[in-house]
C-alpha positions as CSV (number, residue, x, y, z in Angstrom):
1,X,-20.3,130.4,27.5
2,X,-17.1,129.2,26.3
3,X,-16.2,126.9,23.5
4,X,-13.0,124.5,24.0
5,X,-11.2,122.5,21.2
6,X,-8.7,120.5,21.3
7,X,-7.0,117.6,19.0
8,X,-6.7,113.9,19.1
9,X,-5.6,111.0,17.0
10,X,-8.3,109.6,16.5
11,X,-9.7,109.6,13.0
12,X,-13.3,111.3,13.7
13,X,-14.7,114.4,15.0
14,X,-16.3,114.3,18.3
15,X,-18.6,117.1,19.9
16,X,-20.3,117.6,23.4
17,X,-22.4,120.7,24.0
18,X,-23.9,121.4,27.4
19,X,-26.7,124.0,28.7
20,X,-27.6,125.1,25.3
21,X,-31.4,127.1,25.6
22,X,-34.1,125.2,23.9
23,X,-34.3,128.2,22.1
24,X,-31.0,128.4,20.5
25,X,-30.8,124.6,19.2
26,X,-31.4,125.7,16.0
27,X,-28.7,128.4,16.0
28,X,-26.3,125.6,16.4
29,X,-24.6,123.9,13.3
30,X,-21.7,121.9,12.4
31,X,-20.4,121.0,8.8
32,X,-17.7,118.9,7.5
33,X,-17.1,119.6,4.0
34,X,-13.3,117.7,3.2
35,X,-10.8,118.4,5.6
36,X,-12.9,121.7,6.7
37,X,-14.6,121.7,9.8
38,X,-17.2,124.6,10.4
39,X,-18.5,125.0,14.1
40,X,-21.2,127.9,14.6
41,X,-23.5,128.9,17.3
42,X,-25.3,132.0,16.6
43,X,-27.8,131.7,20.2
44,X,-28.5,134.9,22.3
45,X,-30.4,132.6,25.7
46,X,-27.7,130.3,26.9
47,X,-25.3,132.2,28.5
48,X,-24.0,129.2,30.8
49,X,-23.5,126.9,27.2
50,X,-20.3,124.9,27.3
51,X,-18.8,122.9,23.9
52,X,-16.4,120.4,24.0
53,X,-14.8,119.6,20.1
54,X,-12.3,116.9,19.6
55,X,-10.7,116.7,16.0
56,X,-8.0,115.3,13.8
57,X,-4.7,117.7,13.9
58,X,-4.8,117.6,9.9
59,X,-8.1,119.2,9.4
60,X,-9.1,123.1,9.0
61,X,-11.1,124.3,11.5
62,X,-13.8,127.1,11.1
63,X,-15.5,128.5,14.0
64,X,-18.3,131.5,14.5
65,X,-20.3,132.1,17.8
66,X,-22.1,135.3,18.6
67,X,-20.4,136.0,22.4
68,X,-18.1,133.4,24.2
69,X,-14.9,132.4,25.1
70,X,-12.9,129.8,22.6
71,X,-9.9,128.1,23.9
72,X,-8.0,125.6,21.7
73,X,-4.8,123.9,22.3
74,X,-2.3,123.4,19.5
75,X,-3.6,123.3,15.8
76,X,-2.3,121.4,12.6
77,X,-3.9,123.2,9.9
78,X,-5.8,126.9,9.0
79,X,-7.5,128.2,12.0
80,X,-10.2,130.6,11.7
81,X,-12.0,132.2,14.7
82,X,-14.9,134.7,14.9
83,X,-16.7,136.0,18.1
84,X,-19.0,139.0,19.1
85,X,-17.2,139.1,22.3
86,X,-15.1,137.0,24.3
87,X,-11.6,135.7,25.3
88,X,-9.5,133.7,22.6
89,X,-6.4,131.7,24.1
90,X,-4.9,129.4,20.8
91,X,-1.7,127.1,21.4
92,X,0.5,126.4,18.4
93,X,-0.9,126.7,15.0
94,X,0.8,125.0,11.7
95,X,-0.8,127.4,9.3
96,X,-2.1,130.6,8.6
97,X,-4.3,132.1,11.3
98,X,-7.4,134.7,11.1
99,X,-9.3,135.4,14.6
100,X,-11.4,138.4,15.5
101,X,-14.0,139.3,18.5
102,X,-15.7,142.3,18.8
103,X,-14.3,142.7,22.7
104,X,-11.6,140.6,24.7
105,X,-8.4,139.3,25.1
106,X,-5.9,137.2,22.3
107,X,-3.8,134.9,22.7
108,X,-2.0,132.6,20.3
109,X,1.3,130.9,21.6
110,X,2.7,131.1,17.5
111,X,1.7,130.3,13.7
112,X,3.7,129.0,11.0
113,X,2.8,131.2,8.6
114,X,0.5,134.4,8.0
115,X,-1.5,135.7,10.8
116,X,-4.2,138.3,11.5
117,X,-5.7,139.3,14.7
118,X,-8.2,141.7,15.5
119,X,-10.1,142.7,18.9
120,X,-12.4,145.5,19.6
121,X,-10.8,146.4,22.3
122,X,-8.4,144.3,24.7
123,X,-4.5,142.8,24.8
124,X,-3.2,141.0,22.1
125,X,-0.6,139.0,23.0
126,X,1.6,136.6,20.4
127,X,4.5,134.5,20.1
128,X,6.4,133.6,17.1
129,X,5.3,134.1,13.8
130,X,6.5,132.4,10.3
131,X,4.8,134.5,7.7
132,X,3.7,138.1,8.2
133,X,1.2,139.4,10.4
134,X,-1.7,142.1,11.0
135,X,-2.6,143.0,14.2
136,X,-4.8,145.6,15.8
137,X,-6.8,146.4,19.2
138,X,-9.2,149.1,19.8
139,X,-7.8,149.8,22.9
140,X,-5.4,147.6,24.9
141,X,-1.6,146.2,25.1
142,X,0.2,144.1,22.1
143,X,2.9,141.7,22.9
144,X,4.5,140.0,19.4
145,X,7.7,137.9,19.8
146,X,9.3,137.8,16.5
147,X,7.6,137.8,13.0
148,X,9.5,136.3,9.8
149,X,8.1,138.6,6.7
150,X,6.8,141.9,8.2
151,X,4.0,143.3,10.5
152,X,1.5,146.2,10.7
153,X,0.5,146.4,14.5
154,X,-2.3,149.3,15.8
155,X,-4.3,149.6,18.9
156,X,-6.2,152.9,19.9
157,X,-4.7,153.1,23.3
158,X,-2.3,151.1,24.9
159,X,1.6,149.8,24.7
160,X,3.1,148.1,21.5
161,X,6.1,145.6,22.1
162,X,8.0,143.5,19.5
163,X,10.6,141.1,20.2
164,X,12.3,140.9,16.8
165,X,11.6,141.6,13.1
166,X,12.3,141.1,9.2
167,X,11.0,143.5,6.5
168,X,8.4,146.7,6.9
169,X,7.4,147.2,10.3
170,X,4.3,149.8,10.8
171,X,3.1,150.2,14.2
172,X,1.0,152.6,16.1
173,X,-0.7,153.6,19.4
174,X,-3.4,156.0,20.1
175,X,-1.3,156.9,23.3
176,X,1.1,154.4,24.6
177,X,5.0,153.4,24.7
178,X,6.3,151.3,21.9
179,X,9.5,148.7,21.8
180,X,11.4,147.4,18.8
181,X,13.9,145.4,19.6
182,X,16.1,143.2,17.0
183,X,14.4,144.9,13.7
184,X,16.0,144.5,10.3
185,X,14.3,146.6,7.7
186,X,12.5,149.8,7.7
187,X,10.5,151.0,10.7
188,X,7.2,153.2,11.1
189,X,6.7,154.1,14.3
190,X,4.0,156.6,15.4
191,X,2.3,157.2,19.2
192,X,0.4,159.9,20.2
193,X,1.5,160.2,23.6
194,X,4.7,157.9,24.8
195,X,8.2,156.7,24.9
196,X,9.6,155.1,21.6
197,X,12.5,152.6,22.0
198,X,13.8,151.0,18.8
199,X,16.6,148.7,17.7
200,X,17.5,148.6,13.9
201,X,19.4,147.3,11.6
202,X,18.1,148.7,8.5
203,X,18.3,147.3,4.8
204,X,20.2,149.8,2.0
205,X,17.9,151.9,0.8
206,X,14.9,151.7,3.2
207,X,13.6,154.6,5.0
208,X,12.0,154.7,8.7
209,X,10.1,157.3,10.3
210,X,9.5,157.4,13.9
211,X,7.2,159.9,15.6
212,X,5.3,160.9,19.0
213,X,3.2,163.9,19.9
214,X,4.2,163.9,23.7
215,X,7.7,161.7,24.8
216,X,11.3,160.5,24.5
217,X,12.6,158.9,21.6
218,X,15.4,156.2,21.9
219,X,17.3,155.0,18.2
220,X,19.9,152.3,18.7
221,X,20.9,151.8,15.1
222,X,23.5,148.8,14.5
223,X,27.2,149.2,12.9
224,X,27.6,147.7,9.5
């Protein structure tokens, strides 16, 4: 099933779901509480079930389903996404962001401010980011473009690449190659099998650490 939201001007909420079970009416809800929205659906029989939500940019939008794909396009407030299992694809978000799913793939073209991501296994892949960020797989690639106020980025098995950085940067991969380009801060860097390619430009007084049980390292450290 899969769950798609997108924004309107319109001053009102609008929702169309389709092949929900009989059975699992009652495990859907929705509640507006202020500018909160909270979408759930909690059924285990309707595994064709298709929502449609239409809402104002300004509100906060809350959503919970069991197994599913959600797909939303861009967002103007706090987004917050929890699945059992599926595919998340997010456009541009004007706030903080917190999605997880138990299994499958993330994407979020870019938040304004703090983000964190979590997958139990599957890519992440994110764009830019205005606030700091955690982000973590429990087996799959991660692809960040630049992050504004530090990261902490770990995935059990797979590659780690980052576009640009401010602050502490802590990364790590079960068994994978990582890249750091543009970084200005300090750097942990850790992968238990893989090539480790890093750009920095590090602040007086910080301290980096890089490490990797099985492959090359490669330091390009800028001139002050």
């Amino acid at each position: 099933g899969s769950i798609i939201v997108s924004t309107w001007e319109k001053d009102e909420v609008h929702i169309t779901a389709k092949n929900i079970d009989v059975d699992d009416v009652k495990d859907f809800s929705f509640k507006q509480n202020g500018k909160i929205v909270a979408v759930e659906f909690k059924g285990q029989d309707s595994e064709n079930f298709n929502m449609e939500v239409s809402i104002p940019a300004y509100l906060i939008l809350e959503i919970s389903t069991g197994g599913g794909n959600v797909s939303l396009n861009d967002v103007g407030n706090i987004l917050s996404i929890s699945t059992g299992g599926g595919n998340i694809l997010v456009g541009n978000v004007s706030d903080k962001v917190e999605i997880s799913t138990g299994g499958g793939e993330i994407k979020v073209a870019s938040a304004l401010k703090n983000l964190e991501v979590s997958t139990g296994g599957g890519n992440i892949s994110v764009g830019s980011i205005g606030g700091k960020a955690e982000i973590s797989t429990g087996g799959g690639n991660i692809s960040v473009g630049t992050v504004s106020s530090g990261i902490e980025i770990s995935t059990g098995g797979g590659n780690i690449n980052l576009d640009g950085a401010n602050g502490s940067i802590e990364v790590s991969t079960g068994g994978g190659n990582i890249s750091l380009k543009n970084v200005k801060g300090s750097v942990e860097a850790s992968t238990g099998s893989g090539n480790v390619e890093l750009e920095l430009d590090p602040i007086a007084g910080s301290f980096s650490e890089i490490s990797t049980g099985n492959g090359k390292i490669t330091l390009f450290v800028s001139e002050k």
